[in-house]
C-alpha positions in Angstrom: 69.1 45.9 -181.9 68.7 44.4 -178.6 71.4 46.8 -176.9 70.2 50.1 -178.6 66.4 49.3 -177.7 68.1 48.8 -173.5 69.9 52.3 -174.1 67.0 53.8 -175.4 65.1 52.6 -172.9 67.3 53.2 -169.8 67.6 57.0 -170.9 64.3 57.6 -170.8 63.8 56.1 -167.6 66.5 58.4 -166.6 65.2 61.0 -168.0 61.5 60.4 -166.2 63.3 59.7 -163.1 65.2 63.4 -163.0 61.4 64.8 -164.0 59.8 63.2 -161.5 62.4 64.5 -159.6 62.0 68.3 -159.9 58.3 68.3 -160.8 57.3 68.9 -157.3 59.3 72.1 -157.4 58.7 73.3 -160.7 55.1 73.0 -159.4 55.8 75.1 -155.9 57.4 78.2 -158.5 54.0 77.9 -160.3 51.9 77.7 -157.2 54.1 80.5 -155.7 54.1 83.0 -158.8 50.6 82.1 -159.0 49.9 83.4 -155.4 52.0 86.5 -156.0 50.1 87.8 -159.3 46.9 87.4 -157.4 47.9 89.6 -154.3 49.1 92.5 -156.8 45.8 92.1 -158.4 44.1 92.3 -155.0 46.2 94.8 -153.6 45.7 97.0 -157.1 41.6 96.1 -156.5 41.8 97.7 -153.1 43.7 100.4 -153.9 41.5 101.5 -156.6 38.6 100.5 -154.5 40.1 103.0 -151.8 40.8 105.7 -153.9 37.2 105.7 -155.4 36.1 106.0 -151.8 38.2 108.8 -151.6 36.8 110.7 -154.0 33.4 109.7 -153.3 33.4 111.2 -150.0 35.6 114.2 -150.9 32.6 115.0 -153.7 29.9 114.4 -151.4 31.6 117.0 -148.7 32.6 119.5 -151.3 28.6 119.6 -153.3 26.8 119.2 -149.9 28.9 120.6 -147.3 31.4 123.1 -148.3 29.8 127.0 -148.5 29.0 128.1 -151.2 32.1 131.0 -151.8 34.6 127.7 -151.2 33.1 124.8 -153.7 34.8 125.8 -156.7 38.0 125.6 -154.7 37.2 122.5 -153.3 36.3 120.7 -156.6 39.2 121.9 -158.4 41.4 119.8 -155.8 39.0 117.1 -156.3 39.6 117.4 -160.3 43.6 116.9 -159.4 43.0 113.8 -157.6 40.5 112.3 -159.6 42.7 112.6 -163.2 45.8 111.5 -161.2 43.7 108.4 -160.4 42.2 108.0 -163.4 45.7 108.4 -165.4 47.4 105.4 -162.8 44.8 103.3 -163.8 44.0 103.0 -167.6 41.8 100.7 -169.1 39.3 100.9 -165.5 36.1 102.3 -166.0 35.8 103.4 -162.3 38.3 106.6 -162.9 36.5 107.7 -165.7 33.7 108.0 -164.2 34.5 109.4 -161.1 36.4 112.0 -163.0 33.3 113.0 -165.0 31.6 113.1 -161.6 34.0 115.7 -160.2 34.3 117.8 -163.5 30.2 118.0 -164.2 30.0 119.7 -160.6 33.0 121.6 -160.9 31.2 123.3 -164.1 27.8 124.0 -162.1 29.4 126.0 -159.7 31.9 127.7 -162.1 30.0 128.5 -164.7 31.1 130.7 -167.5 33.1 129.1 -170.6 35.6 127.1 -168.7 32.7 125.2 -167.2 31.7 124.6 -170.5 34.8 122.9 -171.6 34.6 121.0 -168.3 30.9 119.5 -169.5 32.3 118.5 -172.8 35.8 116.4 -171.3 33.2 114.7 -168.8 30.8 113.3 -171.2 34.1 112.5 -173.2 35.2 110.4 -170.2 32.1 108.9 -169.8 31.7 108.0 -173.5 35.2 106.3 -172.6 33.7 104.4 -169.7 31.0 103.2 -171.5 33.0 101.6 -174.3 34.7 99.8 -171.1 31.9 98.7 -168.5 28.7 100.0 -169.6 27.1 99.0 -166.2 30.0 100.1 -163.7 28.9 101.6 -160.2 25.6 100.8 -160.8 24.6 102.7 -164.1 26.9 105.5 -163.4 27.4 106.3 -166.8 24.3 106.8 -168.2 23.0 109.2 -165.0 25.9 111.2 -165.5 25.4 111.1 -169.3 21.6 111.7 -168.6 21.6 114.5 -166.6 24.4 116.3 -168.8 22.3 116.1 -171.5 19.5 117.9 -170.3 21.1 120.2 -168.0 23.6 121.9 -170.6 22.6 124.4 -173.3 21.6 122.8 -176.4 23.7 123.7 -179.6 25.3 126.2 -180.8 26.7 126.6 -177.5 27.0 123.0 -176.1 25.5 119.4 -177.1 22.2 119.7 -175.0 19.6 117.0 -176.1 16.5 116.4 -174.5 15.9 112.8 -176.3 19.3 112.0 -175.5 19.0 112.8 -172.0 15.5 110.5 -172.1 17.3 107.8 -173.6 20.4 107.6 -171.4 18.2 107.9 -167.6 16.0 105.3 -168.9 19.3 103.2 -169.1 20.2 104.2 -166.0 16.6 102.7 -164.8 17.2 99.3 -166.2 20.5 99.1 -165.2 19.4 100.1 -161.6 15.7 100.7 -161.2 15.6 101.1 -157.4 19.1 103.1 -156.9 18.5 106.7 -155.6 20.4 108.5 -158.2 18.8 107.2 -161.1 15.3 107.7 -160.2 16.1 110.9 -158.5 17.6 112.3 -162.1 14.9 110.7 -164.0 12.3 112.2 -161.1 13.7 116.0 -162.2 14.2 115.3 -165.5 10.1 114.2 -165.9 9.7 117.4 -163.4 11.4 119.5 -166.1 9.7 118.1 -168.9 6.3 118.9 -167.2 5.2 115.3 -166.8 4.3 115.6 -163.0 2.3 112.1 -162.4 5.8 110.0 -163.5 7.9 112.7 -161.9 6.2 112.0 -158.5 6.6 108.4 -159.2 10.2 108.4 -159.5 11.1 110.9 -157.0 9.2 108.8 -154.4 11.3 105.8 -155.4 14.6 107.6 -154.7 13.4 108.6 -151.2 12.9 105.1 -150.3 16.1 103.5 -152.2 18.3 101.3 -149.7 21.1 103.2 -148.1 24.4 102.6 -149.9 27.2 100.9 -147.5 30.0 103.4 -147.7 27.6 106.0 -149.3 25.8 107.7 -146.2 27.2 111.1 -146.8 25.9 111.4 -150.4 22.6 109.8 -149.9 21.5 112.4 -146.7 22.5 115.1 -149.2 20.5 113.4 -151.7 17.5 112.7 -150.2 17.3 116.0 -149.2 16.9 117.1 -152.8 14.8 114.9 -153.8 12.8 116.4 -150.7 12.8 119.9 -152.6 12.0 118.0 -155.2 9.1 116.7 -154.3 7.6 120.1 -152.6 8.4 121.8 -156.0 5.8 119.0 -157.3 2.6 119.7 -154.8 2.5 123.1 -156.8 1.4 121.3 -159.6 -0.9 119.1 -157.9 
């Protein structure tokens, strides 16, 4: 009994020797794979992060910059790009939006019955956002949504809802109630509605909304309609 209890014994002192052993390295591969799954998932971070940028300054050239004779042009490039990005990155909110973005202004300045198939895939992409990150890029979503609500016809030709419209912007304030964008589409929407006292309100919160790093271009252009806005509003005072 004695002898079987000493084999036992030294095997398994054996055994934690050759662990001991190669512990160290096992724990380097860890340590090591570890490190290289987090720089891809930085590296895909940044490039995402980059080609949002991209698209966010292309947008803001091509709705603020480019004449009028050349914006459809110009946002039907942007379209391109911003389903190639969206389709190399499923399951990201970002994409979808951005996407939604491009193909809502593509349809304002195309008009006609392919912009308004263009209205109905962006409020499908944004309905697919939504279900992912209902707060992404600052209540994104539910301007977008907002704003495509009131601004398209109501049915039998498209889905326009006033209510809806209502209810989505006044996400859009919770989510981000001193961003520019969603008091300046809650400022026109009110404008539209005829209720001038909370129009003025929010439009005057949009003007003084801190500048977005990285979003100078599209806030001048902003500002300057809520500028219009806000003239169109001393008629009515």
């Amino acid at each position: 009994m004695n002898l079987l209890f000493n084999n036992g014994f030294n095997k398994e002192m054996m055994m934690h020797k050759s662990f001991k052993r190669y512990l160290p390295s096992a724990l380097t591969a860890i340590a090591l794979l570890s490190t290289v799954l987090l720089g891809n998932n930085i590296a895909f971070a940044d490039s995402l992060g980059d080609s949002i940028a991209e698209l966010q300054h292309g947008w803001a050239k091509a709705y603020y910059l480019t004449p009028e004779p050349q914006k459809i042009s110009a946002f039907e490039n942007l379209a391109t790009k911003s389903h190639q990005i969206e389709i190399a990155n499923p399951g990201r909110a970002e994409p979808l939006v951005w996407e939604a973005i491009v193909l809502s202004s593509y349809a304002k300045f195309e008009g006609g019955l392919g912009a308004l198939n263009k209205v109905k895939a962006a409020r499908d992409l944004l309905v697919r956002a939504e279900k992912i990150q209902p707060d992404v890029l600052g209540g994104s979503i539910y301007t977008s949504l907002g704003s495509l609500y009131y601004k398209v016809p109501h049915w039998p030709i498209s889905f326009g809802d006033k209510d809806k419209a209502r209810e989505y912007l006044v996400k859009a304030i919770k989510i981000n109630p001193n961003g520019i964008d969603a008091n300046y589409f809650y400022g026109d929407f009110l404008l539209e509605q005829g209720d001038y006292t909370q129009a003025k309100i929010y439009l005057e919160k949009a003007m003084s909304a801190s500048p977005r790093p990285g979003r100078e271009d599209a806030d001048q252009g902003r500002r300057i309609e809520v500028s219009q806005l806000l003239e169109k509003l001393k008629l009515h005072s």
